[in-house]
N, C-alpha and C positions, 0 to 999 in steps of 0.2 A: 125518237131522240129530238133534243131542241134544235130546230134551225130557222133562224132568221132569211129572206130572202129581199131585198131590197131591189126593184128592177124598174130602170130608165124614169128615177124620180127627178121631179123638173118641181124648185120650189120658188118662190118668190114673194120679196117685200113690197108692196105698193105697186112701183110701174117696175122695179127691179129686180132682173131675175138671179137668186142666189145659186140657186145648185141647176143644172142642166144634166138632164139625164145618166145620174149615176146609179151604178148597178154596183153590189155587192152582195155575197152571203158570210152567214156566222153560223155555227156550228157549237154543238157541245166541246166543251175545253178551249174556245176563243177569246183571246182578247183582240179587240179594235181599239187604236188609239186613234181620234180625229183629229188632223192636225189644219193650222191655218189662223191666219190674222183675224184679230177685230173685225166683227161685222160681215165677215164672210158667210154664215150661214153653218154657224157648228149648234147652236143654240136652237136653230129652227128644224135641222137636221132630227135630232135625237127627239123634240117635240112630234116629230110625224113618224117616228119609228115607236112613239110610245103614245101613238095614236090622240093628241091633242092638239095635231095642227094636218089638216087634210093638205098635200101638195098639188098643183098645179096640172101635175099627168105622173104617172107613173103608179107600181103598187110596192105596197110592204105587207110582207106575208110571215107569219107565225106559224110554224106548222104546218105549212100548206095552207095555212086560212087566213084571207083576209083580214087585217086585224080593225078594217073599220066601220064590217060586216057583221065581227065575230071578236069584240074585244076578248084580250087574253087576260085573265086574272092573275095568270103565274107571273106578266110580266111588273120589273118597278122601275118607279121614274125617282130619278134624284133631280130636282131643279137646281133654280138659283134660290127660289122660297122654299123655305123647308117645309112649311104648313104643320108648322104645329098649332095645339091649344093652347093660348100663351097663359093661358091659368091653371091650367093641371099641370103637375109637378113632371117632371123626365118618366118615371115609376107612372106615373096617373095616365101619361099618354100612351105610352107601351101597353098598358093594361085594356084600354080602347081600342087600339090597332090589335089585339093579340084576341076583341071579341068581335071585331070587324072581320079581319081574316082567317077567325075560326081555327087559330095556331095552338098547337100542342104543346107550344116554346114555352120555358120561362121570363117572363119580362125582367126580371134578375140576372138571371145568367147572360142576357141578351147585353143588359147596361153593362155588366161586367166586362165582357168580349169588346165592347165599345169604350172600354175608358170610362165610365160615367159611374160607378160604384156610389162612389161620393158626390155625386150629385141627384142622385137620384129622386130625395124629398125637396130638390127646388123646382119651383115654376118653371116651366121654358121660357117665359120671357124674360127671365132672373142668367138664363147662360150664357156663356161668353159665346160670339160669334163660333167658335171652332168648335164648341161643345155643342153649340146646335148642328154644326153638320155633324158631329158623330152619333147624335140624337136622330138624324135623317135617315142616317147609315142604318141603327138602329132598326127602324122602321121596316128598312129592305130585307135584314136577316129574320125577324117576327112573320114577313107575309111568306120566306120560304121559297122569294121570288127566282127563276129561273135563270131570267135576263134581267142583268143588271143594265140598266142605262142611267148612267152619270155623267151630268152638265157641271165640272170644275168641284170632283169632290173634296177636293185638300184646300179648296180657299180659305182663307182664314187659318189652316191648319198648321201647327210648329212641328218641328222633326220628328217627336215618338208618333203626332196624330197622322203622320203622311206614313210612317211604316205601320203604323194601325190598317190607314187603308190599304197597302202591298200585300200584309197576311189577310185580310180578308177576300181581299180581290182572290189571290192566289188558291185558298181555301175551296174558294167558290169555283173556280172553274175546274181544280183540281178532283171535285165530287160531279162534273157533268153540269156546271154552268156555263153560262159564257157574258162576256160584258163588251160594252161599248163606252167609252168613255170620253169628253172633251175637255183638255185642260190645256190651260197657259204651263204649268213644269213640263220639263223635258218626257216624252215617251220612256215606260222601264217598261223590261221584259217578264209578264205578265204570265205560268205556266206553259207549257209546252209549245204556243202556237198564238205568237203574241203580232199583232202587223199596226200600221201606220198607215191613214190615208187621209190624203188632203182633198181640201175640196176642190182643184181643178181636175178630179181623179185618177190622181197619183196615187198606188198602192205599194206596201213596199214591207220584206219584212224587218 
């Protein structure tokens, strides 16, 4: 079963130490809401859980395995960049990502689930900001990935795209996923087993 294990991570900017030894696990059907101000270290958090920023002491473990031993393929990272190709169309990049990760999915049904039907035959660098994060989101349903980790997935995003992302979140942990998530809106409760932690390690459900 997926379980994230997080223990006495110590991270830090420059001469600045952001997080001091915090420990947490996640589990299949979890959501994590990280909560906390600008520049606190939510951003650099979810980078060393998704294995693109090594912290200071401590480990993050996938399965029991080292994730920076033993990168996990199941897992996905939603940034603040979406990384797309900005000249293949919505359809062109799904279709990329879907022979990268080797997915069974349809890149259709995938825009579809996303909002993006009708966007589909434009360039990604032609979408509006909030169509490119459901375009990101996109990305994460195509790899099939396990563990969602999301760095402020509703930016940009107007009301039906923020309950876009609740049914999908929801979907997702509801079949044996689980997510971590950082955002400025208020924490919602996420299926069965939804918590809140800030960064001077306050947990709470």
């Amino acid at each position: 079963m997926p379980r994230l294990e997080v223990k006495n991570l110590s991270v830090s900017r420059g001469e600045r130490l952001l997080i001091d030894s915090l420990s947490f696990t996640l589990e299949a059907g979890d959501t994590l809401w990280v909560a906390g101000s600008n520049g606190i270290g939510k951003t650099s958090l979810l980078k060393c859980i998704a294995g693109l920023l090594r912290p200071e002491l401590g480990t993050v473990s996938w399965c029991d395995a080292d994730i920076y031993k033993h990168p996990c393929p199941t897992n996905g990272y939603q940034g603040h960049n979406d990384g797309h190709k900005p000249n293949l169309t919505a359809l062109e990049n799904l279709q990329f990502w879907k022979s990268v990760f080797a997915s069974p999915l349809d890149p259709s049904v995938i825009l579809a689930k996303t909002g993006l039907s009708e966007q589909a035959h434009l360039r990604a660098k032609g979408l509006s900001a909030g169509q490119s994060r459901r375009l990101s989101l996109a990305r994460l349903l195509m790899k099939r990935a396990s563990l969602w980790i999301l760095d402020e997935p509703a930016a940009a995003m107007d009301v039906n795209g923020r309950k876009m992302i609740h049914t999908l979140m929801a979907q997702h942990v509801a079949t044996g996923g689980c997510a971590i998530i950082a955002s400025h809106t208020p924490p919602e409760k996420i299926g069965d087993n939804t918590r809140v932690l800030t960064l001077n390690g306050q947990e709470h459900a």
